[in-house]
ROPA-279797 format. One record per residue (C-alpha): residue in three letters; x, y, z. Coordinates in steps of 0.05 Angstrom, whole numbers, plus 5000, padded with zeros to 4 digits. Each point is the difference from the previous one (the first is absolute). Layout:
ROPA-279797
alaXYZ/...
This chain:
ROPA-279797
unk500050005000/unk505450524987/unk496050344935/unk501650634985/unk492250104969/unk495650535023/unk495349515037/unk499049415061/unk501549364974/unk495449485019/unk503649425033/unk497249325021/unk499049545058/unk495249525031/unk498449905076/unk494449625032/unk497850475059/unk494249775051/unk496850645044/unk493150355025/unk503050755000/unk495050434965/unk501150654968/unk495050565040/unk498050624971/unk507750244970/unk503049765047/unk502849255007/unk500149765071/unk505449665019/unk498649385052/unk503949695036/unk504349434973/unk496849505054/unk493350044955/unk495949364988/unk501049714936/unk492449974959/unk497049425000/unk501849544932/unk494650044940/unk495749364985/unk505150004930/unk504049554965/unk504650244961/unk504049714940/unk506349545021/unk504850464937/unk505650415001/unk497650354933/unk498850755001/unk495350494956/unk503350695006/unk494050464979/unk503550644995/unk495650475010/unk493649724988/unk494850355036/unk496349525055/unk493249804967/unk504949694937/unk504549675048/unk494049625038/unk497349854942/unk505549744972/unk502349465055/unk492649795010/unk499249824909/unk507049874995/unk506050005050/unk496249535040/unk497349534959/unk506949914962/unk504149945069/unk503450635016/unk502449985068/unk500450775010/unk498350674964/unk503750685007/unk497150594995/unk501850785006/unk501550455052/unk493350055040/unk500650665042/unk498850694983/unk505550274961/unk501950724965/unk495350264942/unk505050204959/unk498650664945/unk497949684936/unk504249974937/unk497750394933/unk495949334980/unk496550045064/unk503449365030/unk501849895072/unk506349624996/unk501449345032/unk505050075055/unk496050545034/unk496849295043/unk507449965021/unk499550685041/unk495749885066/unk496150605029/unk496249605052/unk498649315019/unk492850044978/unk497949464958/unk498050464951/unk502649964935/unk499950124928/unk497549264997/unk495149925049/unk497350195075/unk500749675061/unk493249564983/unk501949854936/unk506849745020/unk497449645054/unk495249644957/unk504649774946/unk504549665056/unk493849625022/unk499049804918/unk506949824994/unk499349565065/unk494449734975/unk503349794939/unk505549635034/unk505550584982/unk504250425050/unk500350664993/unk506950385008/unk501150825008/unk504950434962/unk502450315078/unk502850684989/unk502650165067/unk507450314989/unk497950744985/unk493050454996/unk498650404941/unk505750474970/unk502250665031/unk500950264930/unk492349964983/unk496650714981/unk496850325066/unk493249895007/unk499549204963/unk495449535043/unk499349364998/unk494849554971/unk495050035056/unk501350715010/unk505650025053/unk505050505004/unk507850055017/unk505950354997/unk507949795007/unk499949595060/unk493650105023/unk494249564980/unk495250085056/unk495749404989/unk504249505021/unk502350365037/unk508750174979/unk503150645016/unk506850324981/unk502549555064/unk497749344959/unk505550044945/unk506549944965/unk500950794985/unk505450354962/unk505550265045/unk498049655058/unk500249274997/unk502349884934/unk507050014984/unk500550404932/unk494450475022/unk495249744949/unk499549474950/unk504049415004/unk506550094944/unk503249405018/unk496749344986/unk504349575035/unk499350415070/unk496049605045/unk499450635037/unk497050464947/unk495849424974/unk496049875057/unk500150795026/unk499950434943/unk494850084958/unk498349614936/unk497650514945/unk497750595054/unk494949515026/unk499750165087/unk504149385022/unk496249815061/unk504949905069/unk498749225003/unk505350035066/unk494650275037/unk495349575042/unk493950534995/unk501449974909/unk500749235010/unk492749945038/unk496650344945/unk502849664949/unk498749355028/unk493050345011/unk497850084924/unk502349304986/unk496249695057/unk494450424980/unk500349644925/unk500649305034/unk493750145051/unk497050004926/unk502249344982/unk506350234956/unk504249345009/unk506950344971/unk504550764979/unk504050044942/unk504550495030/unk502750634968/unk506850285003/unk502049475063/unk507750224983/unk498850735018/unk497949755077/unk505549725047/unk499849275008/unk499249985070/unk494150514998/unk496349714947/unk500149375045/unk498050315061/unk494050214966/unk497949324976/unk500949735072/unk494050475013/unk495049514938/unk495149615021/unk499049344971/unk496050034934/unk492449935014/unk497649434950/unk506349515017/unk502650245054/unk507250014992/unk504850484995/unk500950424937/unk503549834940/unk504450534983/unk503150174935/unk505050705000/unk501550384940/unk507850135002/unk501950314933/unk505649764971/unk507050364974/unk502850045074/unk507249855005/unk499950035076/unk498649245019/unk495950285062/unk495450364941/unk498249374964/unk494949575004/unk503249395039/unk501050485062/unk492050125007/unk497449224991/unk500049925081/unk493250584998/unk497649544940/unk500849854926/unk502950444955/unk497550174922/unk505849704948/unk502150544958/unk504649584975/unk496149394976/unk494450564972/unk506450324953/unk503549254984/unk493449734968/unk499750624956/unk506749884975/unk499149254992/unk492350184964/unk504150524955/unk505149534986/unk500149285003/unk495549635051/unk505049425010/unk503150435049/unk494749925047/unk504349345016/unk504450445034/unk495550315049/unk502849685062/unk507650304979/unk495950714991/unk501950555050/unk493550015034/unk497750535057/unk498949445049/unk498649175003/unk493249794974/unk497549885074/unk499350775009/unk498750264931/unk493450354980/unk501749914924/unk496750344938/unk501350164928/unk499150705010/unk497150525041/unk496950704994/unk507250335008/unk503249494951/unk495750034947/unk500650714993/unk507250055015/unk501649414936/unk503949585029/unk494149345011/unk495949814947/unk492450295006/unk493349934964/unk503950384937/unk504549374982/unk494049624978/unk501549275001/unk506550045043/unk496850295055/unk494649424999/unk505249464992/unk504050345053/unk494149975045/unk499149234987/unk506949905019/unk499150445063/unk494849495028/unk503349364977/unk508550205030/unk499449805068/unk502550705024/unk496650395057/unk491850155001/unk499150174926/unk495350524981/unk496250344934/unk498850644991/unk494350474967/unk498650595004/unk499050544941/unk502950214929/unk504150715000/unk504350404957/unk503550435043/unk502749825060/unk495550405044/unk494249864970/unk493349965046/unk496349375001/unk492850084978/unk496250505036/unk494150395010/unk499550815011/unk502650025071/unk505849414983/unk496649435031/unk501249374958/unk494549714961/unk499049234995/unk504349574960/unk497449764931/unk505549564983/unk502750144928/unk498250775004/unk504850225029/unk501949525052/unk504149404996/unk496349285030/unk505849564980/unk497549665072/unk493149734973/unk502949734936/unk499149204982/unk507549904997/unk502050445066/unk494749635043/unk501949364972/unk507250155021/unk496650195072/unk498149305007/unk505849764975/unk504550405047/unk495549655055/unk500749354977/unk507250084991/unk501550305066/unk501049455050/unk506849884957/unk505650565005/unk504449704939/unk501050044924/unk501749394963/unk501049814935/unk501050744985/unk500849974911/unk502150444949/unk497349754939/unk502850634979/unk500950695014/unk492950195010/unk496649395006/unk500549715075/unk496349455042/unk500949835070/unk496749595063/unk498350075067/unk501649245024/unk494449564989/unk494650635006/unk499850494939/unk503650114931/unk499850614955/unk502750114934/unk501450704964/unk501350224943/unk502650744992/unk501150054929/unk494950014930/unk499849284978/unk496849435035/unk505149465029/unk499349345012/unk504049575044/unk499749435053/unk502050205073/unk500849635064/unk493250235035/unk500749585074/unk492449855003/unk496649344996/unk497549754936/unk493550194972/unk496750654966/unk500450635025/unk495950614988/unk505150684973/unk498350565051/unk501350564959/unk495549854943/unk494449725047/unk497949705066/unk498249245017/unk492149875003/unk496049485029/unk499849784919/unk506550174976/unk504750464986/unk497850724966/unk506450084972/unk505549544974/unk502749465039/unk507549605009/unk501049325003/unk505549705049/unk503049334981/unk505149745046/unk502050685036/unk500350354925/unk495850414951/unk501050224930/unk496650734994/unk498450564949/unk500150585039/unk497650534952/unk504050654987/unk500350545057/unk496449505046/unk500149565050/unk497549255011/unk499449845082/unk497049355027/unk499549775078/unk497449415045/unk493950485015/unk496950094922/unk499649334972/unk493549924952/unk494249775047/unk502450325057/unk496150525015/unk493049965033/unk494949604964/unk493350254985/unk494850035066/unk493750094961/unk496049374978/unk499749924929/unk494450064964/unk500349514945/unk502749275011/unk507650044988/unk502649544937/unk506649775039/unk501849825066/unk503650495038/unk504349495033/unk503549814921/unk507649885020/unk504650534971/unk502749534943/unk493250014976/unk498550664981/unk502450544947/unk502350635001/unk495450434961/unk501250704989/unk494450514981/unk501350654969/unk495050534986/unk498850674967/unk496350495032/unk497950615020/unk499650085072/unk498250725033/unk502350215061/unk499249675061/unk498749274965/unk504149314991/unk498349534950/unk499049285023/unk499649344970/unk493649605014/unk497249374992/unk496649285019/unk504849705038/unk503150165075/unk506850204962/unk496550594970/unk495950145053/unk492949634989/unk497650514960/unk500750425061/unk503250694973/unk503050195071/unk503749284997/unk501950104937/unk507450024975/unk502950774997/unk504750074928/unk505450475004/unk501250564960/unk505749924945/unk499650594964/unk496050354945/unk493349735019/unk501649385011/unk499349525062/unk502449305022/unk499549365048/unk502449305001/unk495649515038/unk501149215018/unk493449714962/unk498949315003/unk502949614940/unk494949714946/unk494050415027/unk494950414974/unk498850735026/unk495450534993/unk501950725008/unk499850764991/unk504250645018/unk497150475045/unk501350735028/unk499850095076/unk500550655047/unk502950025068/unk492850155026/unk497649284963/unk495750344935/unk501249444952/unk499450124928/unk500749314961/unk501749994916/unk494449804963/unk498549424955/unk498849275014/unk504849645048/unk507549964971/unk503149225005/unk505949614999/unk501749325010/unk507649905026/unk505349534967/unk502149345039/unk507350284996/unk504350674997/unk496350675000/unk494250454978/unk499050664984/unk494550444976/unk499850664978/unk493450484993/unk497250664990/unk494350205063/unk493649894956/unk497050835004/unk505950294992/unk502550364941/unk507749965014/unk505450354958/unk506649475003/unk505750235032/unk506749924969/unk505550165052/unk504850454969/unk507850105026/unk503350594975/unk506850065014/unk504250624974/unk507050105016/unk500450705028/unk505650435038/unk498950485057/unk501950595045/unk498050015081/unk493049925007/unk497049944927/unk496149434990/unk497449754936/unk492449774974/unk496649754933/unk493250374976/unk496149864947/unk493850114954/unk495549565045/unk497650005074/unk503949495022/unk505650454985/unk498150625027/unk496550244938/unk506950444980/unk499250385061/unk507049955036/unk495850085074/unk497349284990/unk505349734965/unk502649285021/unk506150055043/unk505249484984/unk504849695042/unk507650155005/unk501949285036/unk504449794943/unk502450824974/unk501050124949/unk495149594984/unk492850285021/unk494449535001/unk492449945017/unk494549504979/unk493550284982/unk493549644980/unk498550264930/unk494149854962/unk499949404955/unk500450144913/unk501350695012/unk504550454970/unk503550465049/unk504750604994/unk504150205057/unk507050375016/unk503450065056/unk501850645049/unk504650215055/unk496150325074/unk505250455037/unk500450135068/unk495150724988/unk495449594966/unk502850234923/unk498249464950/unk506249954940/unk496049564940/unk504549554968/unk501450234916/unk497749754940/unk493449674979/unk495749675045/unk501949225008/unk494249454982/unk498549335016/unk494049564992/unk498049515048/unk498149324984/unk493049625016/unk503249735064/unk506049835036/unk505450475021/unk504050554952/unk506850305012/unk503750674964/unk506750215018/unk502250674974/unk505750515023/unk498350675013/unk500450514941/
């Protein structure tokens, strides 16, 4: 944390913190540290050491997120933002409030720009009621900054000046001031001065006097507070700007965490680039675990590279052992600082994050939060900078709730009772598999052709269901599925993807249907495994939002022509959806596709009933269009251009047709830079069309350069994929 940059840097850290302190008026009251511990919440929470980092969400989107999503799929834990009243900074000329103004305390108030008291109170309970932990970005190093114009207030409408914020209540007494107890008078100058790290202050914010007992009670006071409301954890900010020995008095004053309780779990943001061993990250692991700067920047190098030297990770110079690492591929400081990959790098970043939850190193988490520009930038808000709710892909990233990311959830789960890598391979430079002893195997591929290869996989024999194309159903798998034959597979894992398989998805092993059919099935749901067929079923359609598509039909496998029993397809791209189901062999079946909401409508194709009647060996398939809907085939489309660049330009294909922005630059399709010079996206295109496009250059100030020349053309076929590589003109 020793930026030169005109504004706090968040930092993380996670602690599990069990009190019944309550914040009074604006004032919080400080108990004494003798308090009873609340009594522990009728919960049970998820046995995982997987985090959701929700950076600033606001607290409506994060309940309802762990209640439809982190729950269900596993996470152990969700962190969110900053919860207590900070500075309201001035606007910029767009009218944004930027970020790291949550970063600048004005109270303790648990009022915020993403919620009130109530509201945070109630998504705890939702998240608790999911099964998921809930941990707090703690910001308890400094109050707001003594450089902010006279006369700013905070979000609930509290004011302060330098040193004095009267709602806590801190005074001049209460801090680390310049020319008093600060050695250079000021800010800190040298970064490897234990001294003027943990007493001067970090970017004119008031560094709060953490040697006094009085500074220590409050502290311990707002956490408390938080875990009276059921919060079960604190990422904490800036922990290398407080003296080890304070910072630990003041978690002797936590109570044990009210839906466990235990004591918290607490992971300490130490930011790395210290050369003073008693400044890095090893010297703060007996407060808790520390966040792995480190591991974050060596997996961007490796994902920018060559993957095959994630074999090295146990020779890597990590911040601390895997026992007390809180790791991550990237935070909100990283991302905008360069040096991790983010949700810009496209299919790195979503490898990367695969590979996060399959290395055995520290509590993995995933982070979303949303899309920017400038560093700065504001997340969505409304006219007095309270953030809005998340719609995930406007705006905000949901990387969290996708089919591949939960899958890897599981997987991480599955995997975790087993601390090793074997069998680590290279098939080559960016194409790696690995296993986690007899429990879990993943294979990925970071490069653009598919790969096959056979690989040592340490599970028992049989099928498995892939995780990151689908999940294992009572019926099947809904994506593709691995075979093990004595220890090994042979696997196609497709271009910038992934294949992962573990003991917990095998085809039949989810829960089976609880509602009685309503027809008399054909087979016998006790056929033996040799006796049935893998049939896959693929479907066109047009699905609006809110709705799955299902496969139906006569027999228990599909669901007794109950839709809610059903089989769910998966969503492959341009309109199209799949499954793979065990039918029994040599049997007749009856079925149709139908379209089902979260709230149960059910809209089923039309036309008589659909039938099949499977082989007595190998496989089936079939492949429809939902009867109703007029569907316009999808042809996915790479383009790749190769494409040079200063700082901060980006580049993007447009075109003559929607799905290319219409030749308006704003809506153009942003292509990825993973493999620069080479730029590359995949867009769904319209099938027997002909399409004229060109390609542009976005600068930093939002300038568009157009590449010269004529515009380029291509015509897609009736089906399949299409590819053009060009170099920019």
């Amino acid at each position: 944390m020793h930026s030169a940059r005109p504004h706090p840097r968040g930092r993380a850290g996670r602690l599990l913190l069990a009190a019944a302190l309550v914040a009074a008026g604006g004032t919080v009251a400080v108990a004494a540290t003798t308090a009873p511990a609340p009594a522990r919440a009728a919960v049970v929470l998820n046995d995982s050491e997987v985090t959701a980092n929700l950076w600033e969400w606001n607290w409506t989107s994060v309940a309802a997120a762990c209640t439809d999503h982190l729950g269900p799929a596993g996470y152990g834990a969700v962190q969110v933002a900053p919860p207590q009243e900070s500075v309201k900074l001035p606007t910029s000329a767009d009218g944004a409030y930027p970020w790291y103004e949550v970063y600048q305390p004005v109270s303790y108030k648990l009022d915020s720009r993403f919620g009130n008291r109530q509201q945070f109170a109630a998504m705890v309970a939702a998240c608790h009621n999911a099964g998921v932990r809930v941990y707090v970005d703690a910001v308890v190093n400094h109050m707001a900054g003594t450089n902010n114009p006279a006369g700013t207030r905070g979000y609930a409408g509290t004011e302060f000046s330098g040193y004095s914020y009267p709602a806590v209540p801190y005074g001049a007494g209460d801090f680390h001031r310049p020319g008093d107890n600060c050695p250079t008078g000021g800010a800190i100058s040298d970064w490897n001065n234990e001294a003027q790290v943990t007493s001067c202050e970090l970017l004119s914010l008031s560094d709060l006097y953490t040697e006094k007992e009085a500074v220590r009670n409050k502290i311990a006071a707002y956490l408390n507070d938080l875990i009276g409301l059921g919060v079960d954890g604190f990422r904490v900010d800036a922990v290398k700007h407080i003296r080890k020995d304070d910072f630990a008095a003041i978690l002797g004053k936590l109570n044990d965490t009210v839906a466990e309780g235990r004591r918290p779990y607490v992971a300490q943001e130490i930011f790395d680039g210290a050369s003073n061993p008693a400044l890095q990250a090893r010297a703060y692991t007996g407060n808790g675990d520390v966040l792995d700067f480190a591991y974050a920047k060596g997996i961007r190098s490796a994902f920018q590279g060559s993957i095959s030297a994630l074999a090295n990770v146990p020779n890597w110079n990590l911040d601390a052992p895997s026992a007390n690492v809180f790791s991550m591929v990237t935070n909100h400081d990283l991302e905008r600082d360069g040096v991790v990959l983010s949700y810009k790098n496209g299919t790195d970043y979503v490898l990367a994050n695969y590979f996060a939850l399959a290395y055995p190193h520290g509590k993995p988490s995933v982070y979303d939060s949303f899309t920017w520009a400038d560093r700065n930038q504001s997340p969505p808000h409304d006219g007095t900078g309270r953030v809005t709710d998340t719609v995930c892909g406007a705006a905000w990233n949901c990387l969290s709730r996708t089919t591949g990311v939960k899958g890897m959830v599981g997987w991480a789960n599955a995997a975790r009772p087993v601390k090793t890598v074997s069998d680590f391979t290279a098939v080559n430079g960016n194409v790696i598999g690995f296993h986690r002893g007899d429990r879990a195997w993943i294979g990925i591929n970071d490069s653009g052709s598919a790969t096959t290869a056979t690989f040592a996989t340490g599970l028992a024999d049989g099928r498995y269901c892939d995780v990151i194309s689908g999940v294992a159903a009572g019926s099947g798998c809904t994506g593709g599925t691995v075979t093990v034959s004595g220890g090994r597979a042979t696997v196609t894992v497709p271009a910038n993807d992934a294949v992962a398989i573990h003991v917990n998805a095998r085809p039949g092993a989810g829960p089976s249907p609880t509602a009685s059919p309503t027809a008399s099935p054909t087979a016998s749901p006790t056929v033996s495994p040799g006796d049935r067929i893998a049939t896959t079923f693929t479907v066109t359609a047009n699905l609006a939002a809110g709705q799955d598509v299902y496969v139906v039909g006569s027999i228990p496998e599909l669901g007794s022509w109950t839709p809610a029993n059903g089989v769910e397809l998966a969503a492959q791209g341009g309109g199209t959806y799949r499954a793979t189901v065990d039918l029994p062999r040599s049997t007749g079946v009856e079925f149709k596709f139908v379209k089902l909401t979260t709230a149960g409508a059910v809209t089923w194709e039309s036309g008589a009933n659909r039938t099949l009647t499977t082989p007595a060996t190998g496989t089936y398939a079939v492949t429809e269009t939902f009867r109703g809907d007029t569907v316009t085939a999808a042809v996915a489309t790479t383009f790749s251009v190769t494409a040079t660049t200063v700082y901060g330009q980006n580049v993007f294909v447009v075109g003559n047709i929607p799905a290319l922005g219409g030749w308006n630059p704003a809506a153009a399709v942003a292509l990825s830079s993973a493999a620069y010079p080479v730029w590359r996206a995949t867009v769904d295109l319209p099938a027997n069309t002909a399409v004229e496009y060109k390609y542009v250059k976005k600068n930093p100030d939002g300038t568009v350069t157009w590449e010269s020349g004529a515009n380029r053309t291509l015509t897609t076929p009736s089906g399949g994929t299409r590819a053009v590589t060009d170099t920019w003109r």
